[in-house]
C-alpha positions in Angstrom: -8.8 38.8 -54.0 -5.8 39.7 -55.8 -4.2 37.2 -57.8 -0.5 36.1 -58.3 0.8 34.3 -61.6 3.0 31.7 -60.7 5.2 30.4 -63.7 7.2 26.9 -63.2 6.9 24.2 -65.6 7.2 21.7 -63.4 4.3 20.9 -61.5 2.7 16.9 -59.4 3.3 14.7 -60.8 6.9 15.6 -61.0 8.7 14.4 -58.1 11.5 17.2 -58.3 12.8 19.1 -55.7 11.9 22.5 -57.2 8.1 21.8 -57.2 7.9 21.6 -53.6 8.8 25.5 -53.7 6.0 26.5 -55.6 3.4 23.9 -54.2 5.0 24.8 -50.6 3.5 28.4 -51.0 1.0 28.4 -53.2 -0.8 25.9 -50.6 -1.4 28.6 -48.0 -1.5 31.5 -50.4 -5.6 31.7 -50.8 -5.8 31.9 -46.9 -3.6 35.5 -46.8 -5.7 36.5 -49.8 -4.2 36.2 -52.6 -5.4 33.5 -55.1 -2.3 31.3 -56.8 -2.4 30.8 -60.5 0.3 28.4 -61.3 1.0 28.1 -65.3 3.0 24.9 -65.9 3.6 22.7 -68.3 1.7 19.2 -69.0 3.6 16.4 -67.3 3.4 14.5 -71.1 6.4 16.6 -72.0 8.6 15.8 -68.6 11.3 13.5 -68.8 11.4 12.6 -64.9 9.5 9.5 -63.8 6.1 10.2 -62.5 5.6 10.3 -58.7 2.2 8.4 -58.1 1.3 9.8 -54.6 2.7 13.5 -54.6 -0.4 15.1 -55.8 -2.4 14.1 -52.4 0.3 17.0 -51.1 -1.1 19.9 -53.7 -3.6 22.0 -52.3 -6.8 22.2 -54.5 -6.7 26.4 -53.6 -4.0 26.4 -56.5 -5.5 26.8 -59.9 -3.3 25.4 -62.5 -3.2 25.7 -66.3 -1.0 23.9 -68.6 0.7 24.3 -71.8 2.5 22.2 -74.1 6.6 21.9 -75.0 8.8 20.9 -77.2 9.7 17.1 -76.9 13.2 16.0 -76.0 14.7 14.8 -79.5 16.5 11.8 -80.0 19.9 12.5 -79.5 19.1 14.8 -77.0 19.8 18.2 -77.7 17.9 20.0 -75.0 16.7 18.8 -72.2 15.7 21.7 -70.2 11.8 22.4 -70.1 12.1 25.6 -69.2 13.8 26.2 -72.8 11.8 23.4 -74.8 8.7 25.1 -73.1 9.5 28.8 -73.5 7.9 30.0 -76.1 4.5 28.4 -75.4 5.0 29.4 -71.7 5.4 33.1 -72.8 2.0 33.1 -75.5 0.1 31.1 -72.2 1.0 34.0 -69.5 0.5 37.0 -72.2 -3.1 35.7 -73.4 -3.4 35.5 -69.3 -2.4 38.8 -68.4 -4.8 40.1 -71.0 -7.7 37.8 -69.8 -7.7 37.5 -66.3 -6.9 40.2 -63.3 -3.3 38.9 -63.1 -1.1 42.1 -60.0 1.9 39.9 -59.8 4.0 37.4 -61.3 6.1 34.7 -59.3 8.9 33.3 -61.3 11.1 30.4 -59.0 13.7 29.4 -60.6 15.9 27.1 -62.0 14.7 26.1 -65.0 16.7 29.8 -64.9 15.5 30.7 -68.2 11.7 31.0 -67.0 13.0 34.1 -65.6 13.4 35.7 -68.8 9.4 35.6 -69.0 9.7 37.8 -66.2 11.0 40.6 -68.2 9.6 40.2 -71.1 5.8 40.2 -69.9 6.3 43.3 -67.9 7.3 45.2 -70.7 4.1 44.5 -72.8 1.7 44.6 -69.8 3.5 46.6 -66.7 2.4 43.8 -64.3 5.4 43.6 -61.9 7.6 40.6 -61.0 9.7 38.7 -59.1 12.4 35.8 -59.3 12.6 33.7 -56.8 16.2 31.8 -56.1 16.0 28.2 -55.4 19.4 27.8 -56.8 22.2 30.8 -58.0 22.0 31.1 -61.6 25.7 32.5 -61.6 27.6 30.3 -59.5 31.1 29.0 -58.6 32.0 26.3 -60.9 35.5 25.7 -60.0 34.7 21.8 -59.0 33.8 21.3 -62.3 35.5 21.2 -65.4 33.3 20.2 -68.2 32.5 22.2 -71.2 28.3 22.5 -70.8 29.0 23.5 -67.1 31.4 26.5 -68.4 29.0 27.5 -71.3 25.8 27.3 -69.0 27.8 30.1 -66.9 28.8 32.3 -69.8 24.7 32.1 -70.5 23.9 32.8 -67.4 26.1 36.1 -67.1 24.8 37.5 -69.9 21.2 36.4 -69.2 21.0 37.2 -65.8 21.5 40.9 -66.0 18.6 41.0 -68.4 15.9 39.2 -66.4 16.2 40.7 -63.3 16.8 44.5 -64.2 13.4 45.6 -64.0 12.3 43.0 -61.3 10.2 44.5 -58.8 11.2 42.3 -56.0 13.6 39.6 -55.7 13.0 36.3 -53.1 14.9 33.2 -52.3 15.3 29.9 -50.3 17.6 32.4 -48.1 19.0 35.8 -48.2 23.2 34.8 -49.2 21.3 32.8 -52.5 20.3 36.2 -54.1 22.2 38.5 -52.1 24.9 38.4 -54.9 22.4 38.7 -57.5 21.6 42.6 -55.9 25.2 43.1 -56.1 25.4 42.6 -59.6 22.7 44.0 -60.3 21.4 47.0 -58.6 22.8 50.4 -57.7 19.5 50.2 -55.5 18.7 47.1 -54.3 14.8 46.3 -55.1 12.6 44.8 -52.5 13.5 41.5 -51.6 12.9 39.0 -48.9 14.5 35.2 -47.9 12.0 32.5 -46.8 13.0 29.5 -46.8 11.1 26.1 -48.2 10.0 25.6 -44.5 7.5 22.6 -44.6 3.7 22.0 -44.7 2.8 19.9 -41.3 0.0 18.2 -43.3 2.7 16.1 -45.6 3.5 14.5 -42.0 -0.2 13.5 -41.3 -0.3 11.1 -44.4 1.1 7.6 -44.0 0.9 5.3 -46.6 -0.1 1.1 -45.9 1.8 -1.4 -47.2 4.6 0.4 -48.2 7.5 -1.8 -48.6 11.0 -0.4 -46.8 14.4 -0.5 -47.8 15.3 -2.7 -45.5 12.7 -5.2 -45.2 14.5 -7.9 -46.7 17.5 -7.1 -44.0 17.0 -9.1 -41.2 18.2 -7.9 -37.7 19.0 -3.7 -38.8 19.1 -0.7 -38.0 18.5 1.2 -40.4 19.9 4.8 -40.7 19.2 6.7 -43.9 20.1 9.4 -45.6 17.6 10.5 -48.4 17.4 13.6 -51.3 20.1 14.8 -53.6 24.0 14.0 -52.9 25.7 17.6 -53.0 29.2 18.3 -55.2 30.7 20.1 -52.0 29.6 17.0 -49.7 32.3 14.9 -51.1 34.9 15.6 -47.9 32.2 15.1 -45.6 31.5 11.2 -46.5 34.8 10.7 -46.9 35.2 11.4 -43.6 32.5 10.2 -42.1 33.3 6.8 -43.4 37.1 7.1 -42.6 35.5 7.7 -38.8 33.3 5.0 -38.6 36.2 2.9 -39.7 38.1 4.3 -36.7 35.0 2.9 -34.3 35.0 -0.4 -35.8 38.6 -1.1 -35.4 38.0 0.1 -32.2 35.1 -2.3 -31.4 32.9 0.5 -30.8 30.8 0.6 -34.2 27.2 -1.8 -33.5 27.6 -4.5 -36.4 23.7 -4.8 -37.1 23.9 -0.8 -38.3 23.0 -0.4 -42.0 23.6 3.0 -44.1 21.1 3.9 -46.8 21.7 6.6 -49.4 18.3 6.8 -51.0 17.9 8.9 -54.0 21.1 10.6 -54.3 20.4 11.1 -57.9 23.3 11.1 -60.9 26.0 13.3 -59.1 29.1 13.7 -60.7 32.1 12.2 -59.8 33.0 9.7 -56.4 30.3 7.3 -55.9 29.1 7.3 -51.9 29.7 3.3 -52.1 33.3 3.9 -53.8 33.7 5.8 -50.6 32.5 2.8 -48.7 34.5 0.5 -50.3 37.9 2.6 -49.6 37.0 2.2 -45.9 36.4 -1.4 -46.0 32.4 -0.8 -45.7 30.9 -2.4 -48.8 28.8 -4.6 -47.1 26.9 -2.1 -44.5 25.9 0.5 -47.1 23.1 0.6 -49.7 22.4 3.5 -52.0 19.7 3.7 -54.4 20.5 6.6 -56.6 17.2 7.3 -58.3 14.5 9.6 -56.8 12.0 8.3 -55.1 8.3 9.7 -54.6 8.4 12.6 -51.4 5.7 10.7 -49.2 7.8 7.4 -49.9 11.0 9.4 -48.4 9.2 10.9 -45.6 7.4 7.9 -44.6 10.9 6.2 -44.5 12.3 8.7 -42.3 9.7 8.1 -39.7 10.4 4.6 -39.9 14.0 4.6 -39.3 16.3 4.3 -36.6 18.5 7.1 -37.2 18.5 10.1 -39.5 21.5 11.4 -41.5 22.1 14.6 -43.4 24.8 15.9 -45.1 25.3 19.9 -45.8 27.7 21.6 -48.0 31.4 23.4 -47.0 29.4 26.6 -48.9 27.9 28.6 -46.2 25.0 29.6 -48.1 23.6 26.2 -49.0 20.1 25.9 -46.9 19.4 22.0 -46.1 15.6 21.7 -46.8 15.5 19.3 -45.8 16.3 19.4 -42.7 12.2 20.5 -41.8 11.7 17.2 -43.0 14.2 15.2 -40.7 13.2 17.1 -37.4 9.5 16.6 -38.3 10.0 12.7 -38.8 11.2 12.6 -35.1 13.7 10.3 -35.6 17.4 11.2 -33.9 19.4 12.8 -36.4 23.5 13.5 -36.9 23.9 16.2 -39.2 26.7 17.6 -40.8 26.4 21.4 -42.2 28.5 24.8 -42.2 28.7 26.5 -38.9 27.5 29.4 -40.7 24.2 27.7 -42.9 21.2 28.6 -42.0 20.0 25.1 -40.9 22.5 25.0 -38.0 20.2 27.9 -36.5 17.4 25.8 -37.2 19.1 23.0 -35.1 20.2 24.8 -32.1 16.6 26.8 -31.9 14.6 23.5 -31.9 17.4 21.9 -29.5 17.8 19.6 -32.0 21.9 20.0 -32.5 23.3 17.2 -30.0 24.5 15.4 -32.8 25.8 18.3 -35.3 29.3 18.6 -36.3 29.4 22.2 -37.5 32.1 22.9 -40.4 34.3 25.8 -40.5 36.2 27.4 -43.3 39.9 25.6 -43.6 38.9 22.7 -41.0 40.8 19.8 -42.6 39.7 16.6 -43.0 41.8 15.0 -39.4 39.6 17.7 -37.5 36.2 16.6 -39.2 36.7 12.8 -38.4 37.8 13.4 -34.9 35.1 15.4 -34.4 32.2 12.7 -36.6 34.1 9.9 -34.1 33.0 11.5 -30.7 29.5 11.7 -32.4 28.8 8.9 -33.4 30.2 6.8 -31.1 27.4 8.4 -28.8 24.7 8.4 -31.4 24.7 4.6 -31.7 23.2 4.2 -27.7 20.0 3.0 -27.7 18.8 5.1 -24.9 19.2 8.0 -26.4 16.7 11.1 -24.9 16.0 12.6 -28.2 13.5 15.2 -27.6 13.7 18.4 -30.2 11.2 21.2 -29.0 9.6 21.2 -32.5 7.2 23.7 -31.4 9.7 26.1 -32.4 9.8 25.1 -35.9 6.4 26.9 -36.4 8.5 30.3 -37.5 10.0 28.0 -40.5 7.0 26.9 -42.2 5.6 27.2 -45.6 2.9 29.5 -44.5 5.1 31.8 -42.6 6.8 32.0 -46.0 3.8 32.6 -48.0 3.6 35.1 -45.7 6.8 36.5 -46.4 6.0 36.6 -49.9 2.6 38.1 -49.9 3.8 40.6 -47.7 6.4 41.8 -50.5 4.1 42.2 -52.8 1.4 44.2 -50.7 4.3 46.3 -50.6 5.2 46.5 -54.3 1.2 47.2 -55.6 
């Protein structure tokens, strides 16, 4: 069996949203015959709260060996494992690639540094590589104008070029993610493949007792919830979905016992969701709890509430993730996404896009709440005949991107 070296340095119990990438394939990579090796760091050094439960979502096929980092200093200077790990990271994978039977190396980033490693242990050992996109590491930062965010992107241009030069294959989340990267890049473009996060059916199959719900203590609600990351290019999209459910309500068309949870929306900058709220008139219907909460925790809430929300970006590219997990908690769902993201094909091939208001490039905000009234005013019947074919989801899951992946680098030994 050949055997891929996977380097992230996050790894369960980190509850972060780039774990799931690595633990998404590496679950189903022993069964197309190639045996993962993921070197991480140990979760002493991470800074992110522990999630308790995650690990009963890691297969035991994934062999895992950790290495140490540099702790975060008071002030903190560097917070970034992948830098505060690196050089323990790189002495880890080299005394691997001379001690074990290592034919590829798997490098999904951000932390985008790790994909320096890349680089630098094929040039002492040959073994060829690939960086996998989860994120752009050269992005548009014209929404934000603080210094780190500008000096992170001079970094990242110069550091970029480097890491990927001799890559033998690139991969990512989806093909417009590393696309640009090519062009940059390569005069010939390598190998390379999208494959999205997709989903592993067995995190569905593991319901947790006793677990308390947001809106226990509520009496009399309906919940609808929105849950995972709050996205800098969302901003016009809550603005105007609460400017429309202001319109119902004056219009006596908005059901009062409806509440609106934001659950782990994490430290975005600038407008708070419940500033939004509160500009609208509609304090006292929504809830957000900003900090992350434990994956089983989120998906067991989803399949406990009434509704499902989800929120896209105006960039095209951006792939919802986790819009697997909405679909798969069975729950209706009003999504709001680029016409041209990926997810919206997801949607309409799983009949599963009743309640999607697709945005298009120079739509103003008028034409987005005229177009979030008509939706929700008929996503709040109770009778609604939600039924997705989520058979056809099968072409979007984790294995069928492990698959994706181990078929690249067949291809590249």
């Amino acid at each position: 069996m050949k055997t891929v070296l996977i380097i992230y340095p996050h790894w369960v119990p980190a509850n972060l949203a780039g774990v799931q990438r690595p633990r998404l394939i590496g679950n189903y990579l022993k069964a197309l015959g190639w045996h993962p090796l993921l070197l991480t760091v140990d979760s002493q050094y991470y800074e992110e709260t522990p999630d308790p439960v995650i690990s009963k979502t890691a297969s035991k096929d994934i062999e895992v060996v950790y290495t140490k980092a540099y702790k975060v200093t008071k002030p903190r200077v560097i917070g970034d494992i992948g830098l505060r790990a690196f050089p323990f990271l790189k002495e880890k994978a080299l005394e691997l690639c001379k001690t074990r039977k290592i034919d590829c190396i798997w490098i999904p980033i951000p932390s985008f540094y790790t994909a320096l490693l890349g680089r630098i242990i094929h040039d002492k050992t040959g073994i060829p590589y690939g960086i996998d996109y989860i994120d752009p590491w050269v992005r548009d930062i014209t929404n934000q104008n603080d210094t780190r965010a500008k000096l992170s992107q001079l970094v990242a241009r110069n550091l970029e070029p480097y890491a990927v030069k001799k890559a033998s294959f690139i991969t990512g989340v989806s093909t417009p993610y590393y696309w640009p990267v090519i062009e940059r890049n390569f005069k010939t473009p390598p190998a390379h493949v999208g494959m999205p996060y997709g989903f592993d059916p067995n995190d569905h199959k593991i319901h947790l007792k006793d677990l308390k719900m947001p809106w226990d203590d509520i009496p009399n609600c309906k919940p609808w919830i929105y849950a995972g990351a709050f996205l800098p290019n969302s901003h016009v999209f809550m603005d105007a979905f609460f400017n429309a459910i202001k319109k119902l309500k004056d219009q006596g068309h908005w059901d009062s016992t409806i509440r609106l949870f934001f659950i782990g929306t994490g430290p975005y900058p600038a407008k708070r969701i419940t500033t939004y709220a509160v500009d609208y008139g509609l304090e006292d219907i929504v809830i957000e709890q900003r900090e992350r909460q434990p994956f089983l925790y989120i998906l067991n809430y989803l399949s406990a509430a009434d509704r499902i929300m989800l929120f896209g970006s105006t960039e095209k590219h951006y792939t919802a993730s986790k819009t697997y997990q909405c679909l798969l908690s069975e729950r209706p769902l009003f999504t709001v996404l680029h016409a041209e993201s990926q997810a919206v094909q997801v949607l309409k091939g799983v009949k599963a896009d009743e309640f999607l208001v697709p945005y298009h490039e120079g739509d103003s905000k008028e034409v987005i709440i005229e177009a979030m009234v008509d939706m929700l005013r008929a996503f709040q019947k109770v009778d609604l005949n939600w039924q997705p074919d989520l058979s056809e989801l099968n072409q979007y899951s984790s294995k069928e991107s492990a698959r994706a992946l181990v078929e690249i680098m067949n291809g590249v030994l």
